[in-house]
C-alpha positions as CSV (number, residue, x, y, z in Angstrom):
1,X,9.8,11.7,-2.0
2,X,6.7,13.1,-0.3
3,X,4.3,11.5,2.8
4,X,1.7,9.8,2.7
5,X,-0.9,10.9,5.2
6,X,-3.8,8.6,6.1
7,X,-6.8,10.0,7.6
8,X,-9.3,7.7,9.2
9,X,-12.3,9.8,10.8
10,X,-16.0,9.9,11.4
11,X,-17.4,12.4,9.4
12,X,-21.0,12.1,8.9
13,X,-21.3,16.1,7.8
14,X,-18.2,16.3,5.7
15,X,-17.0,19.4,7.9
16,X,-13.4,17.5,8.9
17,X,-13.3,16.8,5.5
18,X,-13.7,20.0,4.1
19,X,-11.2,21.4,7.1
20,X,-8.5,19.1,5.8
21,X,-9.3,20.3,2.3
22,X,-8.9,23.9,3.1
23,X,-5.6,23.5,5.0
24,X,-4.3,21.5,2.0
25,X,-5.4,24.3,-0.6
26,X,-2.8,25.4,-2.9
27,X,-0.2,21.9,-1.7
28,X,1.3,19.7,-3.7
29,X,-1.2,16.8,-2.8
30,X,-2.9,13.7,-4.1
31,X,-5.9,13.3,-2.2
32,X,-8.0,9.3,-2.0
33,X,-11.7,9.6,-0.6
34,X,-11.8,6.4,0.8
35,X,-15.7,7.0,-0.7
36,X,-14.5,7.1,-3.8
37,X,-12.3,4.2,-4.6
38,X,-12.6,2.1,-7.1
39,X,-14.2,-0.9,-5.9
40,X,-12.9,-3.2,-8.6
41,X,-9.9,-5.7,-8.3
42,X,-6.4,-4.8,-8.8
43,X,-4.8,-7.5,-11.3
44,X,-0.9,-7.9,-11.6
45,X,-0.1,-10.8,-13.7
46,X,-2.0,-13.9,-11.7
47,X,-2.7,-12.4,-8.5
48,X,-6.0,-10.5,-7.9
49,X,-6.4,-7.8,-5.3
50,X,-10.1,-7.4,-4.0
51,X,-9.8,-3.9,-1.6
52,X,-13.5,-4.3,-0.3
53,X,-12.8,-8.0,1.3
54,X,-9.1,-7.2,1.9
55,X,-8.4,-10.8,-0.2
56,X,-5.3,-11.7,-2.4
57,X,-5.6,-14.5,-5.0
58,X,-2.9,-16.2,-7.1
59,X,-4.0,-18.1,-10.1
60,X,-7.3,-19.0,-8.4
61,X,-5.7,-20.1,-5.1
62,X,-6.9,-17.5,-1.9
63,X,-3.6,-16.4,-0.4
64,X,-3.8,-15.5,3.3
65,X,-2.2,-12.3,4.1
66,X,-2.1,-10.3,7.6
67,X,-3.0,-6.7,7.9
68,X,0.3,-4.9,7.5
69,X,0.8,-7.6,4.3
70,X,-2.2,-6.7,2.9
71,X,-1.7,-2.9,3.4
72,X,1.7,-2.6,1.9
73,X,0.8,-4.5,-1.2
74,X,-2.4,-2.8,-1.6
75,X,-0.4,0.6,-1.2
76,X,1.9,-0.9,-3.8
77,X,-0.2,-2.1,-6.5
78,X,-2.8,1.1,-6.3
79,X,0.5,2.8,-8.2
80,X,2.5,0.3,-10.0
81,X,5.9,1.9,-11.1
82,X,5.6,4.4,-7.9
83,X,8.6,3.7,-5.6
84,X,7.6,4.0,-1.6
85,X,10.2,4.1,1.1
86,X,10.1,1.8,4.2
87,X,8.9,5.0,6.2
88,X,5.9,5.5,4.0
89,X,5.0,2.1,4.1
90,X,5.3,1.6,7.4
91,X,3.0,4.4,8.1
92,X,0.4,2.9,5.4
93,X,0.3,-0.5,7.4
94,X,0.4,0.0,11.0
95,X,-0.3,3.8,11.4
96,X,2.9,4.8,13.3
97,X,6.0,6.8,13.2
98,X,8.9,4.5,11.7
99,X,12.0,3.8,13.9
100,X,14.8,4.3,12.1
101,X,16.7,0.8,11.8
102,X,13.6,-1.6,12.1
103,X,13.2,-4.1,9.9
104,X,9.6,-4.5,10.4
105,X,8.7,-3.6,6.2
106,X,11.9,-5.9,5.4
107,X,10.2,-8.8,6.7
108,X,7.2,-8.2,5.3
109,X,8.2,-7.6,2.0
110,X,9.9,-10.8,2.3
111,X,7.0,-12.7,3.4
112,X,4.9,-11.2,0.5
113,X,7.3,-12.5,-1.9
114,X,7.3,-15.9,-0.7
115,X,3.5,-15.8,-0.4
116,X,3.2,-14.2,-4.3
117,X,6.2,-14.2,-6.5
118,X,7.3,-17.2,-8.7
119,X,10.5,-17.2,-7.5
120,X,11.4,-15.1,-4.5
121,X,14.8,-14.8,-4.7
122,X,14.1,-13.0,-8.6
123,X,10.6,-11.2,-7.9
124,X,8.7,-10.5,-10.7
125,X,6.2,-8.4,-9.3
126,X,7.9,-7.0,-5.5
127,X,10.9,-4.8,-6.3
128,X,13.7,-3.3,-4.3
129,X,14.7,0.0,-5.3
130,X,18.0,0.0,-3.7
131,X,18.7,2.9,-1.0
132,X,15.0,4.1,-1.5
133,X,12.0,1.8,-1.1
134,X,10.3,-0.9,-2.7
135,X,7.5,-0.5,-5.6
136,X,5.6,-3.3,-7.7
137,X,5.8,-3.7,-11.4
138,X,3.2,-4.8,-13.4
């Protein structure tokens, strides 16, 4: 399973850009321009993901979620079917190296659920790929 690399920088010229680029040429990589995303919202089943305003709806309803909460399912949804470990999400939400043994992802995974699925205890949408990760289903 491969990283994912976030890259948050003030680059009015492009150069740091076009660094990265260069030092990536001939890799295996997927690469997001945060410039380039689509700005529409993300739809799995009845909840609605809006990126730009970083707001989760469920049938209607607005459904507060914190930052890492919002990052991981944002992560998730942007590649339904794609399974991410609790190392790459941790990264995606709070930036950081993951300690080995933390529940930290756990918890927020289970928080998500209660705060999206039908039924938490069978999600429909949040699923645990066991050993590996977690990945959303449409």
């Amino acid at each position: 399973m491969g990283e994912i690399i976030v890259i948050r920088t003030s680059d009015p010229d492009g150069s740091i850009f076009r660094s990265i680029l260069g030092a990536l040429q001939g890799k295996d990589v997927q690469i997001l321009h945060a410039a380039n995303l689509n700005p529409s919202a993300l739809t799995l089943g009845d909840i609605q993901i809006f990126p730009e305003q970083r707001r989760v709806t469920k049938a209607g309803v607005e459904i507060c979620l914190n930052y890492g909460e919002f990052s991981i399912l944002y992560c998730m949804a942007r590649c339904p079917g794609r399974v991410f470990s609790r190392e790459q999400l941790y990264n995606v939400a709070w930036g950081e190296d993951y300690e080995l043994g933390t529940n930290t992802v756990d918890n927020t995974i289970w928080r998500l659920r209660n705060k999206l699925e039908p039924d938490p205890k069978h999600p429909t949408y949040i699923k645990t790929v066991f050993r590996v990760g977690y990945k959303i289903e449409k």
